[in-house]
C-alpha positions as CSV (number, residue, x, y, z in Angstrom):
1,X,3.1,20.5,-4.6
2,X,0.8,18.6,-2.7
3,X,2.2,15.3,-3.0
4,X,1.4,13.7,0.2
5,X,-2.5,14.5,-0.4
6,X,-4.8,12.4,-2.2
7,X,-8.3,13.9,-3.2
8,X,-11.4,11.4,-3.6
9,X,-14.2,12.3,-5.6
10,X,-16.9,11.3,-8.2
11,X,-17.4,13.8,-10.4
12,X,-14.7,16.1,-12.8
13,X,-15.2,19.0,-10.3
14,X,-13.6,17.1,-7.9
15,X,-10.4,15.8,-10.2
16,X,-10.6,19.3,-11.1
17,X,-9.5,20.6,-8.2
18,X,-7.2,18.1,-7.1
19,X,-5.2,18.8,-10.1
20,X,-5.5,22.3,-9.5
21,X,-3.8,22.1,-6.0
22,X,-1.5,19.3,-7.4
23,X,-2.3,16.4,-5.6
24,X,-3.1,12.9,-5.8
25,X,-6.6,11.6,-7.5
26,X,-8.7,8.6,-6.9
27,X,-12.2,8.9,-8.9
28,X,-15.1,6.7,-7.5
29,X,-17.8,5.8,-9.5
30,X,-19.2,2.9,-11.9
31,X,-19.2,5.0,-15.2
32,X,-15.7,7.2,-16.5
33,X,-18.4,9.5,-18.2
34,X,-18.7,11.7,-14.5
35,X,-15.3,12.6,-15.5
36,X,-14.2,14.6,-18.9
37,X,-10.6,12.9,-18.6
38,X,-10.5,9.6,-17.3
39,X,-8.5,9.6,-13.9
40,X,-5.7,7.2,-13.4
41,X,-7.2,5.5,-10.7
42,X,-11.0,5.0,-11.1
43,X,-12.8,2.6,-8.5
44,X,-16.7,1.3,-8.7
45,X,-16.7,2.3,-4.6
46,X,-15.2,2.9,-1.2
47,X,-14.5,-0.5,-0.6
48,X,-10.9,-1.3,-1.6
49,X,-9.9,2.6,-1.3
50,X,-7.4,1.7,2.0
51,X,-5.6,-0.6,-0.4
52,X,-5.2,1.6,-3.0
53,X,-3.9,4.5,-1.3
54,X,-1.1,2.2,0.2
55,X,0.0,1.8,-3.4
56,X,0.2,5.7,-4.3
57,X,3.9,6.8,-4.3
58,X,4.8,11.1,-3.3
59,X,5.3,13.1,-7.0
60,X,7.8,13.7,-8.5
């Protein structure tokens, strides 16, 4: 598992393939409708991503 990775993206191919490797998933993006399964983290843009990442804990 890829627990110590987090994946950024903005569109379901991207949260695609973070779940296919196993890793973490921040979606970016103003609208959940890029995405066909709402990601658990979903932010309108870049600018609060340092914060958010300090608050992602490894899998388990």
């Amino acid at each position: 598992m890829n627990d110590q990775m987090i994946m950024v993206g903005d569109n379901n191919a991207d949260y695609q393939s973070a779940i296919n490797v196993g890793c973490h998933f921040i979606g970016i993006g103003e609208s959940k409708n890029a995405f066909t399964t709402t990601p658990h983290i979903l932010l309108p843009d870049l600018t609060n991503l340092s914060l958010v990442i300090g608050t992602i804990s490894p899998k388990r």
